[in-house]
C-alpha positions as CSV (number, residue, x, y, z in Angstrom):
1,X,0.0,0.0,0.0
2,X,2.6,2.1,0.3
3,X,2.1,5.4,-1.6
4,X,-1.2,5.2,-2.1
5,X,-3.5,7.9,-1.6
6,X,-7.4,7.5,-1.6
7,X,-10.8,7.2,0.4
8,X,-12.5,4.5,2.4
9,X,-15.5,4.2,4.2
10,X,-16.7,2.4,7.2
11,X,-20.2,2.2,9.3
12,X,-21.3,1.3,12.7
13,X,-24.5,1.0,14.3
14,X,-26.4,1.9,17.8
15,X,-26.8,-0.9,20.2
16,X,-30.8,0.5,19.5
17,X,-30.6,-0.8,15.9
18,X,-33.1,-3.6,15.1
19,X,-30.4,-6.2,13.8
20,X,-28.0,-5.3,16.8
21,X,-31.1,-5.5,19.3
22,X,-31.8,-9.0,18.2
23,X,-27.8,-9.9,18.5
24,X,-28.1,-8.5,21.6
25,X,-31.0,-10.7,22.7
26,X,-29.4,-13.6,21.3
27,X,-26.4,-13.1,23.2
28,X,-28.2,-12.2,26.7
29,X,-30.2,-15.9,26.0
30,X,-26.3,-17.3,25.6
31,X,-25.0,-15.8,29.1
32,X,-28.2,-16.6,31.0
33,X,-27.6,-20.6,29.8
34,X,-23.7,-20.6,29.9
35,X,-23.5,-19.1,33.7
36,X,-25.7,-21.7,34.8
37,X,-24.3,-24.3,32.5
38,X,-20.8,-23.7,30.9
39,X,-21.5,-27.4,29.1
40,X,-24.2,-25.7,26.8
41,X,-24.4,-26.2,23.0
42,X,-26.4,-23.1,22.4
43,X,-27.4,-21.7,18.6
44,X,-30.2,-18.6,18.9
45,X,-31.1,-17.0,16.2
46,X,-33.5,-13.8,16.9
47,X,-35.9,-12.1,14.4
48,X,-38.1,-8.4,15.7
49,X,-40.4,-6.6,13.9
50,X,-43.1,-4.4,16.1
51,X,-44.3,-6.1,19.2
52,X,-43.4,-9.8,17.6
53,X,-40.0,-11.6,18.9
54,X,-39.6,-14.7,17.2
55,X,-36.5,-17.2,19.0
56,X,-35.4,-19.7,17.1
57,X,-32.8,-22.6,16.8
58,X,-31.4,-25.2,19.5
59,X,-30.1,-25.5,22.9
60,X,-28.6,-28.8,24.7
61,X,-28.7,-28.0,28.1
62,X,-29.0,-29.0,31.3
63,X,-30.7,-25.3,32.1
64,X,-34.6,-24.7,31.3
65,X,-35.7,-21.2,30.0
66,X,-39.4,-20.5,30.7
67,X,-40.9,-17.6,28.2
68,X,-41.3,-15.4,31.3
69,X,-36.9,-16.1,31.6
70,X,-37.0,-15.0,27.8
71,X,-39.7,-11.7,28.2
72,X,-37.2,-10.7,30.9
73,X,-34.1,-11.0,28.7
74,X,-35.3,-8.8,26.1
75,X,-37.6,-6.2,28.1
76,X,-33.8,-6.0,30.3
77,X,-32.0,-5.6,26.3
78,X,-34.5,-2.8,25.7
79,X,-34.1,-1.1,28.8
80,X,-30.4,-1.1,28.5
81,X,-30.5,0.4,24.6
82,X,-32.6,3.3,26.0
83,X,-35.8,1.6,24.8
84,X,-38.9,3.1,26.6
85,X,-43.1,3.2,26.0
86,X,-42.3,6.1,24.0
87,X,-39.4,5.3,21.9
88,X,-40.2,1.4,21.4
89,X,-44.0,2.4,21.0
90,X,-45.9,0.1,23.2
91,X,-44.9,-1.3,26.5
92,X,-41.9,-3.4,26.8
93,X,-44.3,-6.0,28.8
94,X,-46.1,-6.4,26.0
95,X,-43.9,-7.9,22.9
96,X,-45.5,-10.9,22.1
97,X,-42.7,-14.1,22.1
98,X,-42.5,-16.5,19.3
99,X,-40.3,-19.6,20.5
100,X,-38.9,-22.5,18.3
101,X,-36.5,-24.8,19.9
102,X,-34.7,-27.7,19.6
103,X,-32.0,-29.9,20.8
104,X,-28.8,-29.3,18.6
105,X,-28.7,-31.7,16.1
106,X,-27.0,-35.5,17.3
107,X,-24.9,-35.8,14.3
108,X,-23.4,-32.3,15.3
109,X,-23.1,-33.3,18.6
110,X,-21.2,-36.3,17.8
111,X,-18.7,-34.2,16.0
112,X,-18.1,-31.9,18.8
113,X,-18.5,-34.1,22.0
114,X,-15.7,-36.4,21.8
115,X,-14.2,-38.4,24.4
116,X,-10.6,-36.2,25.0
117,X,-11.3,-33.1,22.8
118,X,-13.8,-30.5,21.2
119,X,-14.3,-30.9,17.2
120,X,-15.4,-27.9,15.5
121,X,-19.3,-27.4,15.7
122,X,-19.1,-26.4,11.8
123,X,-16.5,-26.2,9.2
124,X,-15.3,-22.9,7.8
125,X,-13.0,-20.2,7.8
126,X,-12.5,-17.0,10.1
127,X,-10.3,-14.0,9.8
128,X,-8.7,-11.6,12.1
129,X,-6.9,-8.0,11.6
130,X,-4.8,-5.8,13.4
131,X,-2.8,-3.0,12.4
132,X,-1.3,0.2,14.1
133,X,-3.9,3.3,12.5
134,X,-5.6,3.6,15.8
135,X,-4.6,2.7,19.5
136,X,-7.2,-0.2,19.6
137,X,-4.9,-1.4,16.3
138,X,-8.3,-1.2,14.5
139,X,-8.8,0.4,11.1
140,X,-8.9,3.8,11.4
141,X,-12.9,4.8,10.2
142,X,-14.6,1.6,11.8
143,X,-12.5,2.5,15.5
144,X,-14.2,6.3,14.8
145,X,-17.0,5.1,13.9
146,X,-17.6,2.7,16.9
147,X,-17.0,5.3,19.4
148,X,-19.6,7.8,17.9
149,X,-22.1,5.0,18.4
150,X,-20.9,4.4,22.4
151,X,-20.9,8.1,22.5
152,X,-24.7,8.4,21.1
153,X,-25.9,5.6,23.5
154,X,-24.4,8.1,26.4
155,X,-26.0,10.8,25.0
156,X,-29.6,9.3,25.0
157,X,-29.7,9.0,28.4
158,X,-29.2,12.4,28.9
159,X,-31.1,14.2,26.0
160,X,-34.5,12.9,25.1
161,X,-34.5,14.8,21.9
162,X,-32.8,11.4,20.6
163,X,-34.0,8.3,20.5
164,X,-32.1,4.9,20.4
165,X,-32.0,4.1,16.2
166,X,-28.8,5.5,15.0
167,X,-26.1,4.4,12.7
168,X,-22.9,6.7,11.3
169,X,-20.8,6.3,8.2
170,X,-16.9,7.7,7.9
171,X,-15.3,8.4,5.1
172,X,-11.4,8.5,5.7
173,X,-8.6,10.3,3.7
174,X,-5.7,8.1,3.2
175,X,-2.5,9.9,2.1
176,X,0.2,7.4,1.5
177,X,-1.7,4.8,2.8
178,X,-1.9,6.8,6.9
179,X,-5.4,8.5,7.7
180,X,-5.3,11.9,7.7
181,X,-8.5,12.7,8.1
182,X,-12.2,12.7,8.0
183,X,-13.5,13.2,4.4
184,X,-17.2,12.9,5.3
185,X,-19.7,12.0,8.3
186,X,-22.6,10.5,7.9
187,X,-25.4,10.3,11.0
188,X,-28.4,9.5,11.5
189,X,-30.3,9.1,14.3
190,X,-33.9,8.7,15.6
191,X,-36.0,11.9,17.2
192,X,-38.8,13.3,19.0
193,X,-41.3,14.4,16.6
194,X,-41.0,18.0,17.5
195,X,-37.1,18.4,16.9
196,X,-35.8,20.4,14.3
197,X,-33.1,19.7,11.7
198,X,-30.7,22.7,13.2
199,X,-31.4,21.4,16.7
200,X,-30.6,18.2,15.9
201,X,-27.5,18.9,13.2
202,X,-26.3,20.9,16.6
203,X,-26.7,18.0,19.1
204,X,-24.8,15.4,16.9
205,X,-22.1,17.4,15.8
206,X,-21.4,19.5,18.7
207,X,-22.8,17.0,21.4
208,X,-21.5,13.7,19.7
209,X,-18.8,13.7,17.1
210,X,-16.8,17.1,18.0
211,X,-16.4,15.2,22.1
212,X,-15.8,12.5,20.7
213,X,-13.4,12.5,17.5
214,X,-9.9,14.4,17.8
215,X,-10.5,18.2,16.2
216,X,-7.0,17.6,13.4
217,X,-9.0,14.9,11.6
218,X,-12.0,17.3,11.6
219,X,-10.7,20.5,9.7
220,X,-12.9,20.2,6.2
221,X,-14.7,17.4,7.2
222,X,-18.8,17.0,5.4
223,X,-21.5,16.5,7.9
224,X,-24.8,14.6,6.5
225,X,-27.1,15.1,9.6
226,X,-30.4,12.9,9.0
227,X,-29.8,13.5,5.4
228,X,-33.8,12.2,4.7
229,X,-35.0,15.2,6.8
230,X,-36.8,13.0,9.6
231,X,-36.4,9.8,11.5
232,X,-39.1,9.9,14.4
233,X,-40.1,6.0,13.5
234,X,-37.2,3.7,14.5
235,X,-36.3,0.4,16.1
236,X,-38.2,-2.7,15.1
237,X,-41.3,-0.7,14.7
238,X,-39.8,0.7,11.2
239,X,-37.5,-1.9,10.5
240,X,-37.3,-6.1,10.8
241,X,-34.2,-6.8,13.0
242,X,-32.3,-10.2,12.2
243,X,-29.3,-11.8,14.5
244,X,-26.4,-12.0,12.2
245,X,-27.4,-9.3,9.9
246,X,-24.2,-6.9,10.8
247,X,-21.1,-9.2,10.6
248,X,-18.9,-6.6,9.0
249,X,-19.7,-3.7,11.6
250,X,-19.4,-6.5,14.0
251,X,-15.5,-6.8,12.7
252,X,-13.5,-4.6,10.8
253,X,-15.9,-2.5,8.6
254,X,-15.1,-4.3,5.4
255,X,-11.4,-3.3,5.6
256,X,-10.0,-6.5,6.0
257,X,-11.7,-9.8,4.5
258,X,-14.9,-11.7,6.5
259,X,-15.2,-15.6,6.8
260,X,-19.1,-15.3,6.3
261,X,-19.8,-16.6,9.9
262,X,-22.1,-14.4,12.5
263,X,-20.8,-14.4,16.2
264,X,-24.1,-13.3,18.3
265,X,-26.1,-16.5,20.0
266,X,-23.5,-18.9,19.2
267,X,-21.0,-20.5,22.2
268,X,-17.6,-21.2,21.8
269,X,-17.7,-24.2,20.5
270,X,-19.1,-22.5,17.1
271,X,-15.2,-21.8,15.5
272,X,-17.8,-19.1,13.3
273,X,-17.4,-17.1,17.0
274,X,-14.4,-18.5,19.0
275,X,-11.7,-19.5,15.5
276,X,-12.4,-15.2,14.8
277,X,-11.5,-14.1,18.3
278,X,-8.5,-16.1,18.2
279,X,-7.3,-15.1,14.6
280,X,-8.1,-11.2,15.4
281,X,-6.1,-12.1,19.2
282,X,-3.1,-13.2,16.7
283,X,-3.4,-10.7,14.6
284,X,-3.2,-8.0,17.4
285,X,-0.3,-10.1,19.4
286,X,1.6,-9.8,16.1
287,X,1.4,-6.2,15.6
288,X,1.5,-5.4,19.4
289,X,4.4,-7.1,19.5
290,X,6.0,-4.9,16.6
291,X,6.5,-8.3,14.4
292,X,4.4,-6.0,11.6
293,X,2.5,-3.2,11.4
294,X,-0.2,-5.0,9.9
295,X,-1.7,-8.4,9.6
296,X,-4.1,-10.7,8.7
297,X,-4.3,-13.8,9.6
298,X,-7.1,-16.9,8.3
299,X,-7.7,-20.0,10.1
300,X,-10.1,-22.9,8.8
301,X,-12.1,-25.6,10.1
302,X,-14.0,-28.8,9.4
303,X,-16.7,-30.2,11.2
304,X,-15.6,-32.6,14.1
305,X,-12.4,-32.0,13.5
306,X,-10.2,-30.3,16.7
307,X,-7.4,-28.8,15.0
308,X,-7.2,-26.1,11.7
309,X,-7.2,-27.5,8.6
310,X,-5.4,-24.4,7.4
311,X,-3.2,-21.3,8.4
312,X,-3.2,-18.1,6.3
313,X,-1.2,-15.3,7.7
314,X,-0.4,-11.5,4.9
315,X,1.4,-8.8,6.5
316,X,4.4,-6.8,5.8
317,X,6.7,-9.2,7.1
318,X,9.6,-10.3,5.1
319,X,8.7,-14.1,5.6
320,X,4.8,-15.3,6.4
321,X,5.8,-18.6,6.2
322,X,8.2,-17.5,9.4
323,X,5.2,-16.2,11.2
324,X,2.9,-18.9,10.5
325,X,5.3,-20.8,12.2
326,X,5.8,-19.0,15.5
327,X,1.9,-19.0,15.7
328,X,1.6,-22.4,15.6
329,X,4.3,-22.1,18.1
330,X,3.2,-20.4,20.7
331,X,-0.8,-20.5,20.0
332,X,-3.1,-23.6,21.1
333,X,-5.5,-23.4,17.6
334,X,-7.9,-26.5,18.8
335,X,-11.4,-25.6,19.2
336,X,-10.8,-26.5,23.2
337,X,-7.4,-25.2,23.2
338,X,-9.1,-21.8,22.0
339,X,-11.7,-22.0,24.6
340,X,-9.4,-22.4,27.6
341,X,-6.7,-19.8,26.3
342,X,-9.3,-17.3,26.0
343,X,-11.4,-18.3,28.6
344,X,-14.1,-18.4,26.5
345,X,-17.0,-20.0,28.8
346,X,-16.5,-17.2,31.2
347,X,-17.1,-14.1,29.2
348,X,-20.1,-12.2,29.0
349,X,-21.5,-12.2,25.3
350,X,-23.7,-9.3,25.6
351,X,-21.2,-6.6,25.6
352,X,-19.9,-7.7,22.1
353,X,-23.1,-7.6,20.8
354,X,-23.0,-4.0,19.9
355,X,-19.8,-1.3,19.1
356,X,-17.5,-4.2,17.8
357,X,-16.1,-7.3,19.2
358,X,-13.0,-6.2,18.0
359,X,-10.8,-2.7,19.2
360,X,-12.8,-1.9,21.8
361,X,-11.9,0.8,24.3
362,X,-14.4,0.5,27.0
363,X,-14.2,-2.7,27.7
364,X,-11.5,-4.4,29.5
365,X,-13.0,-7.8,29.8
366,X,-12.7,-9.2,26.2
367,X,-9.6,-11.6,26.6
368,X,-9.2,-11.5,22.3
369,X,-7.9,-8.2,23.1
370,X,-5.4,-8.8,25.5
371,X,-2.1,-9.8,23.9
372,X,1.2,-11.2,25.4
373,X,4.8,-9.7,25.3
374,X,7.1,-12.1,23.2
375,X,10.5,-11.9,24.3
């Protein structure tokens, strides 16, 4: 890349936004069955549109979730995205819960449940990314972009001239290949009915991105505030929300490849959720650890098999072949071995479920993003 001047974009959403309410629901179901059973096979898929929540998929567990467990779980997800009478537009007692459940599948389970080891719950292939644009070694407009969300969620709380549907869009300048700055800003975000365009232009900018983004990448930067004018209908009363639906705000804002796989409702033995946080772990320990400044690395899976069928690493290191072989050195890559190293079955899914899994600054909890000192 070096030399290369041009622009890319990158876009996050609120933790309010239909799709990432329903990942959010899917991943509260996966906490409240993995604290009371870290054995769990657990696969939730979550669809919202108005007052209907539809839960779907299978669970093997030793743990029994009434519908009043699961009409807690999402009237506490609501509550926690700002969601109120007003802004969801009915009560929160009141969605109506859809459930279809079943046992994960036996010929899975026999893949997975073996005697001495964990086979992968699925085949496939997950990436991870690091490189060194941003202190949280994130690309430089999805890292911006995240923290504009986080910042919007704080300001909701606050200012009810908002309401919790929002998503943003960065355009960055890259001048031999570095950011430089912000070309463009894109935000919109649900409103009261009775708040103006100039009230709200001034809340976002001033309130939101100006607190939030540093002022040097901000010089000649566009704002597009609510470009459409109005945005008073939001959440899944103006839009269907799917789990799964936002896999590349979920990781690196399309700036490094995507395996395909969703994270949100699956438990660590799904390699779609625990093979990602373990590339983007190796990824980060590699540029931490000033081995390169950027990297990506693939790993690949078959079903019932414990081990990667495959190791992909591209960075600007002289020799990848050198690197793949220190990671296999120094990096358990079984589906168990990736659960225990990252402690998987003790992590708290619901606070990946919105701003990122990846890069994130507020939370200190997410072992992925912890990364050792090689000597």
């Amino acid at each position: 890349m070096a030399g290369r001047s041009y622009l890319f974009t990158s876009e996050s959403v609120s933790c309010g936004h239909p799709d990432k309410l329903c990942d959010q629901i899917s991943d509260s179901i996966l906490d409240r069955y993995l604290s009371q059973d870290k054995n769990a096979r657990v696969a939730i898929e979550t669809l919202f549109k108005g007052k209907n929540l539809v839960i779907a998929g299978e669970v093997t567990s030793l743990v029994d979730l009434t519908y009043d467990d699961l009409s807690v779980i999402t009237q506490e997800v609501l509550s926690g995205c700002n969601y109120n009478e007003e802004t969801f537009g009915c009560p929160l007692n009141e969605i109506s819960l859809h459930l279809f459940l079943s046992k994960q599948s036996p010929d899975i389970s026999r893949g997975v449940n073996k005697e001495n080891d964990l086979g992968a719950g699925d085949q496939g292939l997950m990436f991870g990314f690091a490189c060194k644009e941003t202190s949280s070694l994130m690309p430089f407009a999805i890292h911006w972009c995240h923290r504009l969300m986080e910042k919007h969620k704080q300001v909701v709380k606050t200012n009810t001239a908002l309401g919790p549907d929002a998503k943003c869009q960065i355009t960055a300048v890259y001048e031999n290949s570095q950011p430089t700055a912000i070309e463009t800003i894109v935000f919109s975000s649900q409103h009261k009915e009775n708040v103006s365009v100039e009230t709200l232009r001034e809340i976002i900018i001033e309130e939101i991105i100006k607190t939030t983004i540093p002022a040097n990448y901000l010089k000649k930067t566009k704002y597009l505030i609510n470009p459409t004018g109005k945005f008073v209908l939001g959440g899944p009363l103006a839009d269907a929300g799917l789990t799964g639906r936002k896999i590349i705000v979920d990781t690196y804002g399309g700036y490094a490849r995507h395996g395909g796989g969703a994270f949100s409702g699956k438990d660590p033995t799904k390699v779609d959720r625990s093979g990602a946080y373990m590339a983007r772990h190796i990824a980060k320990s590699l540029v931490a650890n000033d081995i390169c400044s950027f990297a990506e690395v693939q790993i690949s899976y078959s079903i019932g098999v414990s081990e990667p069928v495959a190791i992909y690493i591209n960075s600007d290191s002289p020799d990848d072949k050198e690197i793949v072989a220190f990671v296999k050195d120094k990096f358990p890559l079984s589906v168990s071995g990736i659960i225990n190293y990252l402690e998987l079955l003790n992590q708290r899914y619901l606070e990946t479920a919105a701003f990122g899994h990846f890069g994130r600054v507020s939370s200190g909890s997410f072992s992925w993003e912890k990364v050792p000192v090689f000597k």
